[in-house]
C-alpha positions in Angstrom: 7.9 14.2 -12.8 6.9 11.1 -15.2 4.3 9.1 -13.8 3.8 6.6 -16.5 5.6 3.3 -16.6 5.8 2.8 -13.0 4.7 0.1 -10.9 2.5 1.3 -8.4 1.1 -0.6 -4.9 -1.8 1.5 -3.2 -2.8 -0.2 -0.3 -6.6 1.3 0.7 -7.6 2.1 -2.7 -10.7 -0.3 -3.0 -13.3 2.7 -2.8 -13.2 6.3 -2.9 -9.7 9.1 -3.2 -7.7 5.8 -3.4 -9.9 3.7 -5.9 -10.1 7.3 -8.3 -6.1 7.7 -7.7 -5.6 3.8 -8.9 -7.9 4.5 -12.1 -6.2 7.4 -13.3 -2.9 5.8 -12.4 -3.8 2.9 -15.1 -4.9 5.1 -17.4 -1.5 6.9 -17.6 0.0 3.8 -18.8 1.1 2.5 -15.1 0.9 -1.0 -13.5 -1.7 -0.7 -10.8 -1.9 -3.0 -7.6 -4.9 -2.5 -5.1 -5.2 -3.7 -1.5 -7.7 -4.0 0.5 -9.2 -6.4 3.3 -12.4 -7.4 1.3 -11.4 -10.4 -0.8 -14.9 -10.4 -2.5 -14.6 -6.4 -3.1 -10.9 -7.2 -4.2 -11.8 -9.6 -7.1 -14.8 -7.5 -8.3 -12.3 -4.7 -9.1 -10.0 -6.9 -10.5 -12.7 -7.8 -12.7 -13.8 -4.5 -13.5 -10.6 -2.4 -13.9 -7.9 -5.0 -14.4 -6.2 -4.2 -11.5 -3.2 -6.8 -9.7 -4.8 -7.0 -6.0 -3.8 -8.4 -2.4 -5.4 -8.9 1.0 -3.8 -6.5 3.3 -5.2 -4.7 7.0 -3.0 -2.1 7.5 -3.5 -2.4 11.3 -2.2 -5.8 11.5 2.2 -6.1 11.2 1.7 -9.9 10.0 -0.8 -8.8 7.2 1.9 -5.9 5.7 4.7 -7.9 5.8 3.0 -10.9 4.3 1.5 -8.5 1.1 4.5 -6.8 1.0 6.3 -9.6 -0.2 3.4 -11.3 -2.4 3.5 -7.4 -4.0 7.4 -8.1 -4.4 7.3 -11.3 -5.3 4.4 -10.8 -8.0 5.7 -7.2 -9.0 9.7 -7.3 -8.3 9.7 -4.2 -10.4 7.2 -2.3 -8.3 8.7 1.3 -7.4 5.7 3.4 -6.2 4.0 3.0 -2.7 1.0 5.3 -2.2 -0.6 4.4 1.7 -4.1 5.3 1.1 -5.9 2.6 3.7 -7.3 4.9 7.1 -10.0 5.3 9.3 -11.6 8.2 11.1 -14.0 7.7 14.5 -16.1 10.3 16.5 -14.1 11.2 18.7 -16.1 12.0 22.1 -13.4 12.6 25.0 -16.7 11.7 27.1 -17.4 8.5 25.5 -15.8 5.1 26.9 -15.1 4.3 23.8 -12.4 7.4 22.9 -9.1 6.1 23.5 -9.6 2.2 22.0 -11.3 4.6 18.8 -8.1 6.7 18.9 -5.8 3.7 19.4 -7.5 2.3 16.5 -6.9 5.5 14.4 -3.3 5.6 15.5 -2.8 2.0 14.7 -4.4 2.2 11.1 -3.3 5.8 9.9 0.6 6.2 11.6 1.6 2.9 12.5 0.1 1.3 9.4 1.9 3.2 6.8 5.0 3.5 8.8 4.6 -0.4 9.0 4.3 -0.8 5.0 7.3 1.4 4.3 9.5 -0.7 6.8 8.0 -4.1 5.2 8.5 -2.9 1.6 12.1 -2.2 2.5 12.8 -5.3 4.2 11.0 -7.6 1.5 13.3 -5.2 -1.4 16.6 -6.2 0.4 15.4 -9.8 0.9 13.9 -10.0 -2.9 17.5 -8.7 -4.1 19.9 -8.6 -1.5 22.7 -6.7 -3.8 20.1 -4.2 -4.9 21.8 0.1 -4.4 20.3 3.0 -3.8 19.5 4.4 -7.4 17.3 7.2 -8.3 14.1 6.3 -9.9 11.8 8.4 -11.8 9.4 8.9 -9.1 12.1 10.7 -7.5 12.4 8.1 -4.9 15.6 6.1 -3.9 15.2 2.0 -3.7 16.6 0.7 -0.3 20.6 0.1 0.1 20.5 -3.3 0.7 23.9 -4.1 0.4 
């Protein structure tokens, strides 16, 4: 598989697997977009690795759709989406806390990528309404829109 040339949106990637993942995306000749909720942490990696960023909170619908379609807008070329954003509680079937911290987990880690994959469809087909499935050398297929 060729992973150069692609345009690539990595939701989470702001620290750690994601933030090394973004790096050594760029440095295979890729266009690299971070997001993350931190708009201070945001613009200091623009800054520091070049990176195309958005504000995005993977647990909240509103906040994908709305940086799926500044990523779409910004990037209508962008063909790669790697869901990196999650979180991960104690969890103490004792505690009080345990099911709003497993909620939470579910919210961020299932629903939140399932939520960016449904958003980046829907702002595709809205972005270019005519738009077929084609192959694409990330062996992915773009939405049939039409």
């Amino acid at each position: 598989m060729d992973i150069t040339g692609n345009t690539v949106f990595i939701p989470g990637a702001t620290r750690g697997i994601g933030l090394a993942l973004a790096t050594r995306l760029q440095a295979a000749g890729n266009t690299v977009i971070i997001g993350g909720r931190s708009a201070e942490l945001l613009a200091r990696l623009q800054t520091q690795y070049g990176f195309d960023t958005v504000r995005i909170d993977t647990a909240d619908a509103g906040s994908i759709r709305g940086a799926a379609a500044e990523v779409i807008a910004a990037h209508p070329d962008v063909n790669v989406l790697i869901a990196m954003a999650g979180i991960m509680r104690i969890e103490d079937w004792r505690g009080d806390g345990f099911l709003s911290d497993a909620e939470q987990m579910v919210t961020t880690n299932l629903l939140g990528p399932i939520r960016l994959i449904a958003a980046f469809v829907e702002a595709s087909c809205a972005a270019a309404p005519t738009r077929r499935s084609s192959p694409s050398r990330a062996g992915w297929r773009t939405p049939r829109c039409a």
